[in-house]
GULUM-773390 format. One record per atom (N, C-alpha, C): chain; atom name; x negated, y, z negated. Coordinates in nm, 2 decimals. Last residue first. Layout:
<atoms>
+----+----+--------+--------+--------+
! ch ! at !      X !      Y !      Z !
+----+----+--------+--------+--------+
!  A ! CA !      X !      Y !      Z !
...
+----+----+--------+--------+--------+
</atoms>
This chain:
<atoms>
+----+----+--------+--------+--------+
! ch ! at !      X !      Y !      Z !
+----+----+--------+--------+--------+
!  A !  N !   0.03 !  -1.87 !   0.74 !
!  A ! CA !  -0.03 !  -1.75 !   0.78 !
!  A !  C !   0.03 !  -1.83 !   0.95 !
!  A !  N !   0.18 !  -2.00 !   0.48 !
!  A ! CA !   0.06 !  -2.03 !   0.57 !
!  A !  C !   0.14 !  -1.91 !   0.67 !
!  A !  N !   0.16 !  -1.85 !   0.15 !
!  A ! CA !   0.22 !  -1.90 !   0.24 !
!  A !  C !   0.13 !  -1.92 !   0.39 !
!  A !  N !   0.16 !  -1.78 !  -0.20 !
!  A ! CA !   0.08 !  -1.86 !  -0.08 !
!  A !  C !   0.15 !  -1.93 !   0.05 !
!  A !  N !   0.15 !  -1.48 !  -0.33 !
!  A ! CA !   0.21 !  -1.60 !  -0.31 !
!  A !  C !   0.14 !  -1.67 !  -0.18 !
!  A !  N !   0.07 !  -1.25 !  -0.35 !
!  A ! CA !   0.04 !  -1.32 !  -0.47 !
!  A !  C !   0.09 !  -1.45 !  -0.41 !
!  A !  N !   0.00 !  -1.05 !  -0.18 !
!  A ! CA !   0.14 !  -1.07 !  -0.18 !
!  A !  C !   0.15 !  -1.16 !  -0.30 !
!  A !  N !  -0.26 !  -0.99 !  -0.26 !
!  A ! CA !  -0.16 !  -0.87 !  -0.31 !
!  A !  C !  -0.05 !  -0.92 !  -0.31 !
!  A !  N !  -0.36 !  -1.19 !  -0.10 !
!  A ! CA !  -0.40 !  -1.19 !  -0.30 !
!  A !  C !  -0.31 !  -1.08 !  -0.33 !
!  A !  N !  -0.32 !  -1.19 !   0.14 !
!  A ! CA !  -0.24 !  -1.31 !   0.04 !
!  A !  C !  -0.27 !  -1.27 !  -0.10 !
!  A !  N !  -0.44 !  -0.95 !   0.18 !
!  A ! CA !  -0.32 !  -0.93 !   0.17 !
!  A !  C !  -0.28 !  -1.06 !   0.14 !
!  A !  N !  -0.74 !  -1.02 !   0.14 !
!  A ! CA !  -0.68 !  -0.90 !   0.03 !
!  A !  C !  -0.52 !  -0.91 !   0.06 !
!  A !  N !  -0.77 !  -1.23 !   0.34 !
!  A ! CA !  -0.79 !  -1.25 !   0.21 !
!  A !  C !  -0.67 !  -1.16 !   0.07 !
!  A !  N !  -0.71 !  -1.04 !   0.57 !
!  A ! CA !  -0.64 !  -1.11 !   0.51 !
!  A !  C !  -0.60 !  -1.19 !   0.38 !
!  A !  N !  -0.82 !  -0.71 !   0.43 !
!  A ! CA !  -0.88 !  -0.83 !   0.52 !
!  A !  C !  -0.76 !  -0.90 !   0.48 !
!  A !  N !  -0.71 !  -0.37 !   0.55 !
!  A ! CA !  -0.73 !  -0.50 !   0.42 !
!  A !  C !  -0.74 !  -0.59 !   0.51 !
!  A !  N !  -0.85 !  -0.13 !   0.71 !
!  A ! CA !  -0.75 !  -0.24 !   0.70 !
!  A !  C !  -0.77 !  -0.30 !   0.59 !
!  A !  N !  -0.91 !   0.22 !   0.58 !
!  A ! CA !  -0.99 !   0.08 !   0.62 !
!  A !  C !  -0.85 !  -0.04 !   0.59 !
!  A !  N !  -0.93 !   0.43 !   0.36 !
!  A ! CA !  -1.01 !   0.46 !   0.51 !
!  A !  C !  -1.03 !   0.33 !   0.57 !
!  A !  N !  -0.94 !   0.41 !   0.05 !
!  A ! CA !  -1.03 !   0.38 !   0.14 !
!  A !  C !  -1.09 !   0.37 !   0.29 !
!  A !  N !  -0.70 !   0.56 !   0.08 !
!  A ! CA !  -0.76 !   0.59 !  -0.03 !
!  A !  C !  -0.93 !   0.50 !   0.06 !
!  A !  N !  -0.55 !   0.35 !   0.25 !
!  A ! CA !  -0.51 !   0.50 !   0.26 !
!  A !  C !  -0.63 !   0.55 !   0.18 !
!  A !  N !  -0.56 !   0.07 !   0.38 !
!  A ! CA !  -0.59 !   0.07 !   0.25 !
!  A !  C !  -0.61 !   0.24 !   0.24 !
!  A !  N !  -0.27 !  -0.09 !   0.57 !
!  A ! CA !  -0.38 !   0.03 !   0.56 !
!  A !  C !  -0.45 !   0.07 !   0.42 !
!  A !  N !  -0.25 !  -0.38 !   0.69 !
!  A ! CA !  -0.24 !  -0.34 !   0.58 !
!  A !  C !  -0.32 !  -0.22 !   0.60 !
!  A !  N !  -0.04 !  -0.58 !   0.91 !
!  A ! CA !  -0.13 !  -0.54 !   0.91 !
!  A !  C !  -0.17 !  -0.43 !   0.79 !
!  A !  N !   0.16 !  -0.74 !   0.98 !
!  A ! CA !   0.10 !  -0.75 !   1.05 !
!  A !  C !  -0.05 !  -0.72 !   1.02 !
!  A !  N !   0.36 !  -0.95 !   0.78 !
!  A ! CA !   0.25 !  -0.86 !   0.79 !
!  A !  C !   0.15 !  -0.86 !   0.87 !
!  A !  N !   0.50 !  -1.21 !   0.77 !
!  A ! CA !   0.55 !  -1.10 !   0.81 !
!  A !  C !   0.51 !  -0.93 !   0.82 !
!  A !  N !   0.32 !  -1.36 !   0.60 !
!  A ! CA !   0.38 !  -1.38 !   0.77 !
!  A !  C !   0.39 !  -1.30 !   0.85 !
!  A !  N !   0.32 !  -1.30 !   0.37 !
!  A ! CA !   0.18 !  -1.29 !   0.45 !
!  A !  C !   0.24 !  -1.28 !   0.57 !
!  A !  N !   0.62 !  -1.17 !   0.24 !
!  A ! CA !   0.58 !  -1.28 !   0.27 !
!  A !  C !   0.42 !  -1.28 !   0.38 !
!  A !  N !   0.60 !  -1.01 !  -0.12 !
!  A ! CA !   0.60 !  -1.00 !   0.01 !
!  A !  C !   0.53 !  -1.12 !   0.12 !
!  A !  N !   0.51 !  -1.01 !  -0.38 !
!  A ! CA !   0.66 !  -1.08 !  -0.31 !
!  A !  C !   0.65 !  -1.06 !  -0.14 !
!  A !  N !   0.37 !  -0.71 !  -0.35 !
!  A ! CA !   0.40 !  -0.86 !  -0.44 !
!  A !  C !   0.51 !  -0.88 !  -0.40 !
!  A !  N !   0.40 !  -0.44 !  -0.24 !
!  A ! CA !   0.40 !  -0.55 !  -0.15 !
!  A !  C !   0.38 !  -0.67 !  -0.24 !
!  A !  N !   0.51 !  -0.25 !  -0.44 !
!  A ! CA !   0.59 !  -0.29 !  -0.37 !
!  A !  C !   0.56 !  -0.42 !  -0.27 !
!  A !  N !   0.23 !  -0.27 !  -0.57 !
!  A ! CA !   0.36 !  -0.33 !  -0.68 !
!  A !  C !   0.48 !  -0.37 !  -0.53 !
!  A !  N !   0.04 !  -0.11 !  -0.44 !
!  A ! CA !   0.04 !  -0.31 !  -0.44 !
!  A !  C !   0.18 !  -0.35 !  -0.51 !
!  A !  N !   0.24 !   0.13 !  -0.30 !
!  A ! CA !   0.18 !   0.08 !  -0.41 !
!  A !  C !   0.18 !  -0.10 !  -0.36 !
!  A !  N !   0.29 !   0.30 !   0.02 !
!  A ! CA !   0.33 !   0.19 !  -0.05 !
!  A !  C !   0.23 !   0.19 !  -0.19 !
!  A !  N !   0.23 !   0.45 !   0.27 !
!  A ! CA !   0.18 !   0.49 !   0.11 !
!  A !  C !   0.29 !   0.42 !  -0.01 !
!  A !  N !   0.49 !   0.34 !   0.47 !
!  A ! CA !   0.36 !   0.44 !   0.46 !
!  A !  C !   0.40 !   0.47 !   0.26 !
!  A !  N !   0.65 !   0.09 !   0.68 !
!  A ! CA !   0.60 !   0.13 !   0.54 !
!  A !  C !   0.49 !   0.23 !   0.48 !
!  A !  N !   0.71 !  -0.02 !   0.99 !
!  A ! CA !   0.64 !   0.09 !   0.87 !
!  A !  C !   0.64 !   0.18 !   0.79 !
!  A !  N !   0.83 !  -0.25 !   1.19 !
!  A ! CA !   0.85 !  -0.14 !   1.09 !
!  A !  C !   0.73 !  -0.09 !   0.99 !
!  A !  N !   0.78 !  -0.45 !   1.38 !
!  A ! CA !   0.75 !  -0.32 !   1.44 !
!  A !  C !   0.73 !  -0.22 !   1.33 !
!  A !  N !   0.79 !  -0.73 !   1.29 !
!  A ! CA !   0.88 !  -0.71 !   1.31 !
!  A !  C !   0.88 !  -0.55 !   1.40 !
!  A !  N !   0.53 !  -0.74 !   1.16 !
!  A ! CA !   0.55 !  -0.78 !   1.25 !
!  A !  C !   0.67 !  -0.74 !   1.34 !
!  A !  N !   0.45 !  -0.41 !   0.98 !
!  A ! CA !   0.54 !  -0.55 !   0.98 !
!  A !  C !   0.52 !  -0.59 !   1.13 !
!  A !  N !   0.22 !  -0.25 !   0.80 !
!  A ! CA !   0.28 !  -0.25 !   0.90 !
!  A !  C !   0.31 !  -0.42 !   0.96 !
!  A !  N !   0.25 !   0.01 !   0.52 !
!  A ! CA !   0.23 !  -0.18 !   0.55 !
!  A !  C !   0.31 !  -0.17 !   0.73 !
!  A !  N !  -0.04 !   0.15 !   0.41 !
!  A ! CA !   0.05 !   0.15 !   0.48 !
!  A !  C !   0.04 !   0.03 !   0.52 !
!  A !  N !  -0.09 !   0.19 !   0.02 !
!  A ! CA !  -0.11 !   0.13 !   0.17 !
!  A !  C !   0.00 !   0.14 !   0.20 !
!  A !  N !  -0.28 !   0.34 !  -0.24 !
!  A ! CA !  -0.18 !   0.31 !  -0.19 !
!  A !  C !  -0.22 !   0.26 !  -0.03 !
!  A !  N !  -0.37 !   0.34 !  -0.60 !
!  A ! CA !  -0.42 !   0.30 !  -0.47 !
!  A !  C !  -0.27 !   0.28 !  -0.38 !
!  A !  N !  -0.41 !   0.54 !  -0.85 !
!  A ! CA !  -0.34 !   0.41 !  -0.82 !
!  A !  C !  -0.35 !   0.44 !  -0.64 !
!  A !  N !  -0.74 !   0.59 !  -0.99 !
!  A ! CA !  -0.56 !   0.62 !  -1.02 !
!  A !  C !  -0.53 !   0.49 !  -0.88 !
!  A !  N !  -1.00 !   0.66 !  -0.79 !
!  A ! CA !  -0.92 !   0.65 !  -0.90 !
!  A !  C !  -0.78 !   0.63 !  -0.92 !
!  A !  N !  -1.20 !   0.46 !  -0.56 !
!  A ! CA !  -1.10 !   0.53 !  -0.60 !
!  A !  C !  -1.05 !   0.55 !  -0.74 !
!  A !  N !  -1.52 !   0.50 !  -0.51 !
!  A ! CA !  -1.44 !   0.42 !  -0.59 !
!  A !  C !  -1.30 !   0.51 !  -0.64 !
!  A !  N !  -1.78 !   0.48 !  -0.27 !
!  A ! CA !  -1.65 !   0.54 !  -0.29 !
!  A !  C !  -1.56 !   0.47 !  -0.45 !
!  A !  N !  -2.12 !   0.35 !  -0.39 !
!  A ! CA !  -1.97 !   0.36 !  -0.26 !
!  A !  C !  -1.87 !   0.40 !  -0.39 !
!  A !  N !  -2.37 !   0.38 !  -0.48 !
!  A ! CA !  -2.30 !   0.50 !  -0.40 !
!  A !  C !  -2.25 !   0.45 !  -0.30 !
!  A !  N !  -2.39 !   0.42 !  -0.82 !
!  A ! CA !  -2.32 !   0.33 !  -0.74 !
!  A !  C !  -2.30 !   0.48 !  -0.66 !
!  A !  N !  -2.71 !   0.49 !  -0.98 !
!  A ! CA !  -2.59 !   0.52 !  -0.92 !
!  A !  C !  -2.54 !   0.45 !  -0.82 !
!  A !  N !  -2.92 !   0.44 !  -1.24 !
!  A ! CA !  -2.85 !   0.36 !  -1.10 !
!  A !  C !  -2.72 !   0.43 !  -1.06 !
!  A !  N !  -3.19 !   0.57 !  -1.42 !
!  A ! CA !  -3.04 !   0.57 !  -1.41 !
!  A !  C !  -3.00 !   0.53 !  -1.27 !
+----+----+--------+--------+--------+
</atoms>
C-alpha cells in the first residue's frame, strides 16, 4: 500500500490577495479572484498550504489572459 505524503487539503481552499495598488484581500475563495485582472496582482497567499501561488496558478485562477 502507497501513501501520498504531501498535504492535501480538504473542502474549499482559500487566499490572501495582495493588490498592486497596496490593498488586501484576506481568505478569499478562487470564486472571488475569476475575473480578476493578473496585472493587478501583486501577489497570492495559498492559506491552507503555507505558500505564494506561482504566476502560472494566478492567470489560471483569474481565467483570463492578460499580459502580465
Amino acid at each position: 500500500m502507497t501513501k501520498n505524503l504531501y498535504y492535501e487539503p480538504r473542502g474549499t481552499v482559500h487566499y490572501n490577495v495582495h493588490f498592486t495598488s497596496g490593498n488586501l484581500e484576506n481568505r478569499v475563495t478562487e470564486r472571488a479572484i475569476c475575473g480578476l485582472r493578473p496585472g493587478d496582482i501583486d501577489w497570492i497567499w495559498i492559506v491552507e498550504l503555507r505558500r505564494r501561488a506561482t504566476q502560472e496558478e494566478i492567470l489560471k485562477m483569474c481565467k483570463l489572459v492578460y499580459e502580465i
